[in-house]
Every structure is written in structure tokens, then in C-alpha cells.
C-alpha positions as CSV (number, residue, x, y, z in Angstrom):
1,X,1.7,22.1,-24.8
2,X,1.9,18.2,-25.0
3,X,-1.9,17.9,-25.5
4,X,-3.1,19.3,-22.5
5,X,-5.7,21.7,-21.3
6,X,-6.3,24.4,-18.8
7,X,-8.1,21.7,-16.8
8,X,-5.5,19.3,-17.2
9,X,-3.2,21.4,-15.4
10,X,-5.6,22.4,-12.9
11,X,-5.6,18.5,-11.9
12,X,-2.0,17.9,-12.2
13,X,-1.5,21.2,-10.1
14,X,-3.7,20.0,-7.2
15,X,-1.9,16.7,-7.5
16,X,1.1,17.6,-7.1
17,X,0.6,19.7,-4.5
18,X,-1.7,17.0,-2.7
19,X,1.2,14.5,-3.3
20,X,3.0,16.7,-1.6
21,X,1.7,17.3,1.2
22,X,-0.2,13.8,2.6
23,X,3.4,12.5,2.9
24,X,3.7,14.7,6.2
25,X,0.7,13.8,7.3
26,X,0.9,10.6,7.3
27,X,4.3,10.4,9.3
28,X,2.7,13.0,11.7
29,X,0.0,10.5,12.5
30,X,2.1,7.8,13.1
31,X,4.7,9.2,14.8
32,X,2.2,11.1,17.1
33,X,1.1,7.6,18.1
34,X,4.7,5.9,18.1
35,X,5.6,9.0,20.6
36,X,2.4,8.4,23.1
37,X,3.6,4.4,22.9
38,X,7.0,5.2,23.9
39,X,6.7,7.6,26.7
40,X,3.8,5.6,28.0
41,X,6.4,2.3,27.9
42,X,9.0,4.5,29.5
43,X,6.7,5.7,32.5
44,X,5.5,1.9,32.7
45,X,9.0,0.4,32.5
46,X,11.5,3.1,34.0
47,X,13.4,2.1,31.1
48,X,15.5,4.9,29.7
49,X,15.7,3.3,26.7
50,X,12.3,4.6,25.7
51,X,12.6,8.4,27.1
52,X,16.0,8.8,24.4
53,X,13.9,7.0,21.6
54,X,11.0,9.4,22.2
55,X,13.6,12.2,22.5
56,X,14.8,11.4,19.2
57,X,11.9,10.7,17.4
58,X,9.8,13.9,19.1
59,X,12.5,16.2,16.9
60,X,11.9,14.4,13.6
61,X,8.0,15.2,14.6
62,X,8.5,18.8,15.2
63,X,10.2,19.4,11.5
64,X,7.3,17.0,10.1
65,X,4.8,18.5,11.4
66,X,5.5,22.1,10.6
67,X,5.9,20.9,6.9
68,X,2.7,19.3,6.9
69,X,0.6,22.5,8.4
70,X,2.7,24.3,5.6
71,X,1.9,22.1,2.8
72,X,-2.3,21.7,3.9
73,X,-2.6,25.4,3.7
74,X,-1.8,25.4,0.3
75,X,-4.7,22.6,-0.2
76,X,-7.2,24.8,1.4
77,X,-7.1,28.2,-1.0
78,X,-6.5,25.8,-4.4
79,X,-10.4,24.9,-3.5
80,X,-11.3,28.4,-3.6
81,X,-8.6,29.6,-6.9
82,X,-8.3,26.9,-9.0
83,X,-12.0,24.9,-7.9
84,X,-14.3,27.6,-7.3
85,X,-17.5,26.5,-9.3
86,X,-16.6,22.9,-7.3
87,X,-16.6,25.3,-4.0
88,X,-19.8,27.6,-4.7
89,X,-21.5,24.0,-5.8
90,X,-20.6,21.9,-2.8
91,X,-18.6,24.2,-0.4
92,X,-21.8,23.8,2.0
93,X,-20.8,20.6,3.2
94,X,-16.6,20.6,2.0
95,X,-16.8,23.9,3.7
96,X,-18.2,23.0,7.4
97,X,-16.2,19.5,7.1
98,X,-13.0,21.3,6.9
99,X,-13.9,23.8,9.3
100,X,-14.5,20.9,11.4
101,X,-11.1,19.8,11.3
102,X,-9.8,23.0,12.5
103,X,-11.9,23.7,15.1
104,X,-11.1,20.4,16.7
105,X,-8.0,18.4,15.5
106,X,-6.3,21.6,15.0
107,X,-6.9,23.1,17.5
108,X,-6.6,20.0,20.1
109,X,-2.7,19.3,18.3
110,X,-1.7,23.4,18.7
111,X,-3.2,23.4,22.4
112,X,-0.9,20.6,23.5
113,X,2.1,20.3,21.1
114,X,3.6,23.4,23.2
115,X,3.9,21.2,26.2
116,X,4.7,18.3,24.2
117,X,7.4,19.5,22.9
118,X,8.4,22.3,24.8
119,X,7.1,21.4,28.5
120,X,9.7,18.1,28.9
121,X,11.3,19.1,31.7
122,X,8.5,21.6,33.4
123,X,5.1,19.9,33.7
124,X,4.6,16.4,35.5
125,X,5.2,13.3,34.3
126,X,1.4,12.9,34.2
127,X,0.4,15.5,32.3
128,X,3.7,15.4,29.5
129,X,2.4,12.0,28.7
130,X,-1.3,13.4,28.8
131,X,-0.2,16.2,26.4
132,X,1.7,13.5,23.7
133,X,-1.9,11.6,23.8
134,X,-4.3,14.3,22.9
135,X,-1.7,15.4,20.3
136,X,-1.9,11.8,18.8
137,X,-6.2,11.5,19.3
138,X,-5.5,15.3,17.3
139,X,-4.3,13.7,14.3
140,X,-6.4,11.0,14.1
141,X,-9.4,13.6,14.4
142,X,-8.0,15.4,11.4
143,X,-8.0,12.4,9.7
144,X,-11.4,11.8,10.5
145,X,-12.6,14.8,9.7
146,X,-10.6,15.0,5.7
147,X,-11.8,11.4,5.0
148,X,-15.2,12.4,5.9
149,X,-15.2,15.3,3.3
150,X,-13.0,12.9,0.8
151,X,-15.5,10.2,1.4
152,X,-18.6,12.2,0.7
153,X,-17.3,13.3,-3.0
154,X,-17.2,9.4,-3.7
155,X,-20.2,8.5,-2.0
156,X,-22.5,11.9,-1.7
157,X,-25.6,11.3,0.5
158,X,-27.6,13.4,3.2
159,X,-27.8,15.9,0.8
160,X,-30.3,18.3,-1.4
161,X,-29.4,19.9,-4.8
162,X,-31.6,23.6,-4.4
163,X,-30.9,26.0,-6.9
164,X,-28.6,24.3,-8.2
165,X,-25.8,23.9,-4.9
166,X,-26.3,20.9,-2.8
167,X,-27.7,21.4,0.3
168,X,-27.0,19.5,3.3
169,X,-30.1,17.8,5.1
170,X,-28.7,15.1,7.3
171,X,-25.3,15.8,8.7
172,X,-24.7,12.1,10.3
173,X,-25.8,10.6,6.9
174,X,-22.9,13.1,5.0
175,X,-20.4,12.4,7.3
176,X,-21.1,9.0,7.6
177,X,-21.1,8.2,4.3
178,X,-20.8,4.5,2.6
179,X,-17.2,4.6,2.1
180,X,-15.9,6.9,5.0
181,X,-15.3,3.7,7.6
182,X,-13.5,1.6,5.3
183,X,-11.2,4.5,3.7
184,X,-10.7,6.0,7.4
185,X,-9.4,2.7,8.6
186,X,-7.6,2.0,5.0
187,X,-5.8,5.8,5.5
188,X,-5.1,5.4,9.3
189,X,-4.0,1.8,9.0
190,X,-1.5,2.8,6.1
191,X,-0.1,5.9,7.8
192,X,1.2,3.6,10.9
193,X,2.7,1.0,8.2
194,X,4.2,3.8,6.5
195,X,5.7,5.0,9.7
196,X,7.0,1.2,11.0
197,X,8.7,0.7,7.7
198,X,10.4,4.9,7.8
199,X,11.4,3.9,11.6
200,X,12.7,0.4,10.6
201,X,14.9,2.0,7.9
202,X,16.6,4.2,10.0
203,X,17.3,1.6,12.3
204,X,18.7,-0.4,9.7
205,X,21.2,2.4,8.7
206,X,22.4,2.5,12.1
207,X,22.8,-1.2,12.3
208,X,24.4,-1.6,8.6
209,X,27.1,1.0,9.7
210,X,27.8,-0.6,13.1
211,X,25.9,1.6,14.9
212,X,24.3,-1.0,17.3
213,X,23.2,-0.3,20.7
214,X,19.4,-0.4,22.9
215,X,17.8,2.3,21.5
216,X,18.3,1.6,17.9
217,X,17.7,-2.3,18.4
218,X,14.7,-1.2,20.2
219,X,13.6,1.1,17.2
220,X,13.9,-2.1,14.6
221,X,12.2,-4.4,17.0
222,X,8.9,-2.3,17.3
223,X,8.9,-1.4,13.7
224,X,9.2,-5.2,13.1
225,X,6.6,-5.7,15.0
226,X,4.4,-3.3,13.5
227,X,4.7,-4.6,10.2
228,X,4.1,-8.2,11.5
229,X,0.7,-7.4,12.7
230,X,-0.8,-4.6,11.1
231,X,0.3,-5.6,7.3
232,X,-1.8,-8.5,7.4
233,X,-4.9,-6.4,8.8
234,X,-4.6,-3.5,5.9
235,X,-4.7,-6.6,3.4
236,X,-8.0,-7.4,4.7
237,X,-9.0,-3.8,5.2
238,X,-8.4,-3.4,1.8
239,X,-10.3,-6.3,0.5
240,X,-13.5,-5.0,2.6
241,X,-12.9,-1.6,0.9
242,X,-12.6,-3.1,-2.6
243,X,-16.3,-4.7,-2.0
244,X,-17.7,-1.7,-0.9
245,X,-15.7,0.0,-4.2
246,X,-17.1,-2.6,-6.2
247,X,-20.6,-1.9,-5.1
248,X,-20.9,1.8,-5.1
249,X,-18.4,2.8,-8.1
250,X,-18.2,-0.3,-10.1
251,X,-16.6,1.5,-13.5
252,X,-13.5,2.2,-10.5
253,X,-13.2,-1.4,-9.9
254,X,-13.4,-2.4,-14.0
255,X,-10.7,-0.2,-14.8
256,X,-8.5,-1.3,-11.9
257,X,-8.5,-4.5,-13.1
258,X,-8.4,-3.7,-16.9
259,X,-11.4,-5.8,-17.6
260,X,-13.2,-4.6,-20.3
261,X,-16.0,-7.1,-21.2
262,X,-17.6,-10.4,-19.9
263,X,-18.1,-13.4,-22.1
264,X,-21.6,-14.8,-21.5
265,X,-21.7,-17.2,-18.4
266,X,-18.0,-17.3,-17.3
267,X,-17.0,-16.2,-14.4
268,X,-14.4,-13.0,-14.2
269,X,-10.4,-13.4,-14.9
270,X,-7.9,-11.6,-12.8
271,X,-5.6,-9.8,-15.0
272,X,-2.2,-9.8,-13.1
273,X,0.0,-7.9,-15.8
274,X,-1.2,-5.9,-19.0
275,X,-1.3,-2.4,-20.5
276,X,-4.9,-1.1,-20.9
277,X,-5.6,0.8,-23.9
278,X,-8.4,3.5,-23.1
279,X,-8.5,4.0,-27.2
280,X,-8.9,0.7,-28.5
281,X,-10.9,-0.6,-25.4
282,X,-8.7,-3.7,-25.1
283,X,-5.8,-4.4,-22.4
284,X,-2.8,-5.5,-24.5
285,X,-0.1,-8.1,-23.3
286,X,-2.0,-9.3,-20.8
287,X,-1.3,-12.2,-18.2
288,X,-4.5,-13.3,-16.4
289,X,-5.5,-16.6,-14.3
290,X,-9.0,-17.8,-15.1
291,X,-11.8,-17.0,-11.9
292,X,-9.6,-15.3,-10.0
293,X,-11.0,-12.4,-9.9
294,X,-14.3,-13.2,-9.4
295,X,-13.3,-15.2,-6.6
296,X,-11.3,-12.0,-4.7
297,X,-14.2,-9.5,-6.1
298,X,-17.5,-11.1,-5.7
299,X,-16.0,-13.8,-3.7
300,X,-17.5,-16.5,-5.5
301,X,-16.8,-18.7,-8.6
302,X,-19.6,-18.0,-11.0
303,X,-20.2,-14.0,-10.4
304,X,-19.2,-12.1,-13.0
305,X,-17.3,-8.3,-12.4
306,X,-18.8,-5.4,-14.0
307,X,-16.9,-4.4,-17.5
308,X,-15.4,-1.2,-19.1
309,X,-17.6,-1.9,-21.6
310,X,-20.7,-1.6,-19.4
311,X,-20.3,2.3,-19.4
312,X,-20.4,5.0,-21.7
313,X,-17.2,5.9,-22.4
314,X,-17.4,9.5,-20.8
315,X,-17.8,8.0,-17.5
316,X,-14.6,5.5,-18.0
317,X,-11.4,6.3,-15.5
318,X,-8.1,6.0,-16.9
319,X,-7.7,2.4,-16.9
320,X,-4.2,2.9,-18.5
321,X,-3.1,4.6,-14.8
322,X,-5.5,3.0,-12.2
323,X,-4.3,-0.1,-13.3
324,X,-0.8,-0.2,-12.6
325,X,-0.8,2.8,-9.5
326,X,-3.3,0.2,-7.8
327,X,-0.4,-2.6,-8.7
328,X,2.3,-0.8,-7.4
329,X,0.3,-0.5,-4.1
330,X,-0.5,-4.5,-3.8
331,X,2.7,-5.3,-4.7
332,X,4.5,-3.2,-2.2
333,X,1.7,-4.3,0.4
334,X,2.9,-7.9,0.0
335,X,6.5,-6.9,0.1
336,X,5.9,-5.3,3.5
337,X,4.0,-8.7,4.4
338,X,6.8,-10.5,3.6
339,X,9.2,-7.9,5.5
340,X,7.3,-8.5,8.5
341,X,6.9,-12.6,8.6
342,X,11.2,-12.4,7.8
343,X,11.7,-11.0,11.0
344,X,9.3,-13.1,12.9
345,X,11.9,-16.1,11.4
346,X,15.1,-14.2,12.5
347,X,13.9,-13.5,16.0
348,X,14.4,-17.1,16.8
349,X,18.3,-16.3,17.8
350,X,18.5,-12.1,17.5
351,X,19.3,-12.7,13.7
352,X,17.4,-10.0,13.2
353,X,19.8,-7.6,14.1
354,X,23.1,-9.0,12.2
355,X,21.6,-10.0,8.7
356,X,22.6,-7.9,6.7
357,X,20.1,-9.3,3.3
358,X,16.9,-8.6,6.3
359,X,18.4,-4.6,7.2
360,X,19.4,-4.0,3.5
361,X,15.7,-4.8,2.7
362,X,14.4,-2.8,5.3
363,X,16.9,0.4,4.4
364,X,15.4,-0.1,0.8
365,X,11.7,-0.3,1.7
366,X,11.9,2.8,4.1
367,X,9.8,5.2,1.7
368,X,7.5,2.2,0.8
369,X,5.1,3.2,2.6
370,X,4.6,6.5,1.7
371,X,5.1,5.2,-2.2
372,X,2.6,2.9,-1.7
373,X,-0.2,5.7,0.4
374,X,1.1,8.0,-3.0
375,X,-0.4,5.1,-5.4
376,X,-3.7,4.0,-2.8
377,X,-4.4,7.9,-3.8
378,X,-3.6,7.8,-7.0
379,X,-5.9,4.9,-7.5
380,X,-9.1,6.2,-5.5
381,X,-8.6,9.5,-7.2
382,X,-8.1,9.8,-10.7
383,X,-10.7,6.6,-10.5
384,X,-13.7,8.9,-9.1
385,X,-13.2,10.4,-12.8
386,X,-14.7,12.4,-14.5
387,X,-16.6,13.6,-11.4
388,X,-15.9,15.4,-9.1
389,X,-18.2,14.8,-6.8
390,X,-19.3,10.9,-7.7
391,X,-22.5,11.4,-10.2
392,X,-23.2,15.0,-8.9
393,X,-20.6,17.3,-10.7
394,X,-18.0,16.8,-13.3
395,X,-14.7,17.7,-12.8
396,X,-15.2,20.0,-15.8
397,X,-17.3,21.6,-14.6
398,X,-15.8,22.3,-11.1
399,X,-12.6,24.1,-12.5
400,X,-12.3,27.8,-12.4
401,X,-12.1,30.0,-15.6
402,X,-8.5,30.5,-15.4
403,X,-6.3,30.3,-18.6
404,X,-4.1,27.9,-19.7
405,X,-1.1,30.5,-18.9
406,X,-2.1,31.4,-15.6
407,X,-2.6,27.6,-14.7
408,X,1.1,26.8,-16.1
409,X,2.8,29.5,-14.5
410,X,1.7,28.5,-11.2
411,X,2.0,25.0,-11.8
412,X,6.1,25.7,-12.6
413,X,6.2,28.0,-9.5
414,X,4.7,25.7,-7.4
415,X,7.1,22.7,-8.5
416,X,10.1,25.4,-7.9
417,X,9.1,26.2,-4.8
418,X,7.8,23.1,-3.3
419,X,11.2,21.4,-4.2
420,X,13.2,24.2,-2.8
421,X,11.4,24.6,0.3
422,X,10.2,20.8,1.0
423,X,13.1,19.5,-0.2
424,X,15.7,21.6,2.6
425,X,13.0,20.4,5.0
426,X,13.3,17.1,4.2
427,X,17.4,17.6,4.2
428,X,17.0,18.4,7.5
429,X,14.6,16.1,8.4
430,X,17.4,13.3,7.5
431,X,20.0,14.8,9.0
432,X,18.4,14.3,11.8
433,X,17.5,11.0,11.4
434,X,21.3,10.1,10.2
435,X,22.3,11.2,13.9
436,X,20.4,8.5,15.8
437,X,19.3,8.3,19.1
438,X,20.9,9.6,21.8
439,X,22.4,6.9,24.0
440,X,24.5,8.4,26.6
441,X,27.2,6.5,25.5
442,X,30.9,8.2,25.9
443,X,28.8,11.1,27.0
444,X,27.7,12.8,30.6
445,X,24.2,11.3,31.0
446,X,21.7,13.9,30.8
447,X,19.0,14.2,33.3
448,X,15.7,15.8,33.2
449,X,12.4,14.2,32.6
450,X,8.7,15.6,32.8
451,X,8.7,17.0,36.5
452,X,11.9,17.6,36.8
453,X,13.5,21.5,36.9
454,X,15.8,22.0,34.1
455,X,16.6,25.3,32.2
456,X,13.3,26.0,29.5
457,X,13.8,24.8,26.2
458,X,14.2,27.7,23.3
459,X,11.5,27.0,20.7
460,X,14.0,25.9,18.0
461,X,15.2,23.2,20.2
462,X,12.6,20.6,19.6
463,X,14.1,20.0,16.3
464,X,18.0,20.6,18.0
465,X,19.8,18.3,16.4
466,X,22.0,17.9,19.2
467,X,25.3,19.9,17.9
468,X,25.3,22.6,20.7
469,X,26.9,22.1,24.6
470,X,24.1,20.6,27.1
471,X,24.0,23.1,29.7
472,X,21.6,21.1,32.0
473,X,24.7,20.4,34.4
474,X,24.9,23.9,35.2
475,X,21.1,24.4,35.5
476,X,21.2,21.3,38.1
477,X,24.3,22.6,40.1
478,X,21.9,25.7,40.7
């Protein structure tokens, strides 16, 4: 069916369900992180402000997270169905990566989300905001952890191949790898972008509809701010990630850029538009600017960038892809640059928070983020082909012997599913987010803090979305 092979829908499978899934993560990481800010501003300040925004936002967390833990364990048993040569050949150090990850991110995010979530109103101030902290250092571990296993199958080192399974011989040089610093701080970096711009939409919604009070000024402000800074940073990140790219899978680089061949002594176009054609090794319709590229890729004028051509054609990515997912992430990159150096101008008088052009743009760039993480892996990943593991293993040769059948069936199950499931998750999810903070406003105030008595939350109630009585007035009465 349309061309394809049992291995073919083995990689569209994992992709999809890899696609998926690192959407939840990435919110989870920055949201942990947005939640530790705010409480630690509202202990700082006194500002209540910051308690109803971390409120809010700690519900949207809960439903985010449990997709997320969902979705990953799906990730875990495809390595062992659908990948099992890749497993028995390289599940020595995949294997004790991952298990990593558990035994310390895991377990360090499930030890204090309880009280986190749960414990609001029945542990100190103290140790509440203590518990938010080690919840955000626990997603930032897993991260650590999955791009240290991610990195190694670009970059594989501190390893032996005996009998025919690698072997691994220096466990600071695997983890450690070439690429893991820059891809760590690319991932990170973009999952706290991500989150600014979902945080800044849904503060724009609010605002668009009139809904303007503290908390959800607040919530644009910080987003705002976010993207101001950081955006700027991940450009550079990016650039120091393309170098080491460049050096240590160069065919990735050629094919991102649709350069196929170098003329003798001239230094290296960037090719902004085009459509690369993998059959007749050309890139057709293209718009380049003379030494650009050279200049961003070798940072020179006169070095030249490795070519398409340079490579057997068996190793060659899919240029026609790479190309254009690696676009759609610079482009959206510099949209969110631009996002962030517009509000910096409306600031000068509060603009920020009346023009309508600025929150529309916002509102529209909310998933951008995530879009943009989707095509960063996109790029990395389908360029690493046809190996699986960077010159080691090809990813033909990692696949399990499953039939073309057995791979479809699954793959339609797993779109059925995932859409059914994810998608009432994510319903919910925005529901939530449609509500807004809680402001107090035509309402009894509610009290209640960390270290202070109020009736025990029920388990469901961290994702409450704030429909049923508050019965804390009784509770404090008594």
C-alpha cells in the first residue's frame, strides 16, 4: 500500500507515537518550572496574585502530566516489539539510560507530586514550595537522562562492539557524548519557549474576550518576558548545535540545507527556499544568497559546506523533508523573536494589554512552540538516517520481523486510540484553560495556603475545574 514497507511503517508507527507523546513532556517541563517560579514569587511577595496563578496553572499540570506518563509508556515496549534487533544490539547502554531515568526523575516527580498537588493546604509553606522544586529538578533529570540515550545514537562513544552487541566501557564518555550538551540545552531551552508562548495564548484569549484582571495580565507579562529573553538564547544554542552537527554528521547538515555539490573554490550558498529532489540529486526552484551559508556554517567566507554529493547515496537523509521541517522550525523561531521584542515596544505605556494585532498574534502562535519542538525532531531524526545508531547499525537492520499486516494494524489502532484518548485529554485540558484563573472576583475569597488547616483534597481535585461548591468555609467555621 502506497509504496511502503513493513519498515516504513515501523518508523511512521514510532513517530507517531513519539510525536505524540513529547508534546506533554515538554509542557510538563516547563510548567513544573513556571509553577516553582510562581509560588516562590508568592512566598517572596505575599502577593496573592501568584498563589491563584499557580492554582490555575498546577490543574493544567496534573491532566498534562498524567498524559505524558501515559503516552512514554507506550515509547518504552515499541523498543522491545517493533525494535528488538535495535534492543538486543544496543539495549546495554539504551537499557541502563532509561532505567536511569526511572530510578531518579521518576521516581523524584512521583515522591513529591503527592504533596505538590495534593498537600496545599496540609504541609508548611516551606516544604509545599520544597515539593514544587524537586518536582521541577524531576523533569529536568528525565530530560537529562532521554537526551543522553538520544544523544549517544547520534554520537555513539565509550563503547565496545563484542560478539556482535555493543558493550559499554566508559559510562561518563556514553553519557557524555559529543552532542548530549548542546541537544540537552536545545530541548530544555525549547520546552520553556514552548510553554511561555502556550501561557501567553491563554492569556490572550482572556484579554481578547474582555477578560482583564491581575492574574491574567500577570500570566501575559511573564510569558512576554520569557520569550524576550530566552528566544534570542535558543537562536544561539542552535547555531552552537548546528557546528557541532556539522562536524560530527555532516551528510545531516548537506541535506538540511539542500546543497548537493560545491563548485571548485567558492565558498557555500545558503539555499533559503527550494524543493530537493533525492532522485535527480538536484534542489529545484531554488532561491539562495551567495556565501551565506558558509558564513552561518563554517563561519567564514571562503570555507566550503560538505555536499550531498560527497556521500554514497545509501547514507543520504531525506533532503526532500529535512529541508523544509528544519525551515518550519527557523521560521517559527524568528516569529517568536519577533513576538518577544513587540512586547518589549508596547510596554512603554501598558499597550501590551489593549492591542489587539499583539494578543491576536500571541493567540495564533500558542501551539508554536510545540509545532516548532515537532519539526527540531523531525529534523534531528529522520536526518540520523539510515542508521539507527549513527554508523553502528542501520535502521534496517534494527526492525523486528514483523509483517507488513501486523505493522498496519497496529499503526491504525494506535492512530484510533491515540486520537480518542489524547484527544478528550486534551478537550479537557482546554476546558480548563478556557476557565482562567481564579480571581476572587464577585466570589467569597477562598483561604487556605500551604500550612494552613483546610479539609484534604480528593485526588481528582487537582485537575477540579472549579464547577463544584467550595466547602472551605465550613471546614474553617470548625
Amino acid at each position: 500500500m502506497f509504496g511502503l514497507e513493513a519498515l516504513d511503517l515501523a518508523r511512521i508507527q514510532f513517530a507517531f507515537t513519539v510525536s505524540f507523546h513529547i508534546l506533554f513532556p515538554a509542557i510538563t517541563i516547563g510548567l513544573a518550572s513556571y509553577l516553582a517560579v510562581l509560588e516562590g514569587l508568592w512566598l517572596k511577595s505575599g502577593e496573592d496574585v501568584y498563589r491563584d496563578l499557580y492554582k490555575f496553572w498546577s490543574k493544567i499540570f496534573a491532566v498534562n502530566f498524567g498524559m505524558g506518563v501515559v503516552s512514554g509508556l507506550v515509547m518504552a515496549y515499541q523498543f522491545g516489539t517493533n525494535w528488538s534487533r535495535f534492543s538486543d544490539f544496543a539495549g546495554a547502554v539504551t537499557g541502563p539510560l532509561l532505567t536511569y531515568e526511572v530510578l531518579t526523575a521518576f521516581f523524584l516527580e512521583a515522591g513529591f507530586l503527592g504533596v505538590m498537588l495534593f498537600g496545599w493546604n496540609r504541609v508548611g509553606r516551606g516544604l509545599h514550595f520544597f515539593a514544587t522544586v524537586m518536582v521541577a529538578l524531576g523533569t529536568l533529570v528525565s530530560t537529562f537522562w532521554i537526551l543522553a540515550s538520544n544523544s549517544w545514537m547520534h554520537t555513539p562513544q565509550g563503547h565496545a562492539i563484542v560478539d556482535g552487541r555493543i558493550i559499554p566501557v566508559d559510562w561518563l564518555a556514553v553519557i557524555f557524548n559529543p552532542s548530549f550538551p548542546f541537544r540537552l540545552m536545545h530541548m530544555a531551552t525549547a520546552a520553556f519557549i514552548a510553554t511561555a508562548f502556550f501561557v501567553g495564548a491563554s492569556a490572550a484569549w482572556h484579554l481578547l474576550r474582555g477578560r482583564d484582571n491581575p492574574a491574567v495580565r500577570k500570566m501575559l507579562s511573564m510569558a512576554m518576558w520569557m520569550a524576550l529573553i530566552v528566544t534570542p538564547i535558543q537562536a544561539v544554542i542552535g547555531d552552537f548545535h548546528g557546528l557541532n552537527t556539522l562536524k560530527h554528521q555532516p551528510v545531516k547538515i548537506a541535506a538540511i540545507e539542500g546543497h548537493w555539490e560545491n563548485s571548485p573554490g567558492e565558498p557555500t550558498p545558503l539555499i533559503l527556499f527550494g524543493l530537493p529532489d533525492m532522485q535527480a540529486e538536484v534542489t529545484r526552484f531554488k532561491v539562495e544568497i551567495p556565501v551565506l551559508g558558509s558564513l552561518i556554517l563554517t563561519h567564514s567566507l571562503d570555507k566550503q559546506v560538505p555536499a550531498l554529493k560527497d556521500f554514497p547515496p545509501e547514507d543520504r537523509p531525506n533532503a526532500t523533508i529535512i529541508f523544509w521541517s528544519f525551515r518550519v522550525m527557523v521560521g517559527l523561531g524568528l516569529l517568536m523573536i519577533a513576538a518577544g521584542l513587540w512586547s518589549l515596544w508596547l510596554r512603554r505605556d501598558n499597550a501590551i494589554y489593549r492591542s489587539r494585532p499583539f494578543l491576536y498574534l500571541v493567540l495564533w502562535m500558542g501551539p508554536s512552540g510545540l509545532i516548532a519542538i515537532l519539526a527540531g525532531w523531525f529534523t534531528t531524526e529522520i536526518g540520523r538516517q539510515p542508521w539507527v545508531v549513527y554508523g553502528l547499525m542501520r535502521t534496517a537492520d534494527g526492525v523486528s520481523n514483523h509483517s507488513y499486516a501486523q505493522l498496519g494494524f497496529t499503526l491504525i489502532m494506535f492512530v484510533v486510540v491515540y486520537f480518542a484518548l489524547f484527544g478528550a485529554g486534551l478537550g479537557y485540558m482546554m476546558r480548563l484553560v478556557r476557565k482562567g484563573p481564579y480571581t476572587g472576583e464577585g466570589q467569597e475569597q477562598r483561604p487556605g495556603g500551604p500550612g494552613r488547616k483546610r479539609t484534604p483534597a480528593r485526588p481528582l481535585s487537582a485537575a477540579d475545574d472549579g464547577q463544584e461548591p467550595d466547602s472551605t468555609s465550613l471546614t474553617e467555621e470548625h
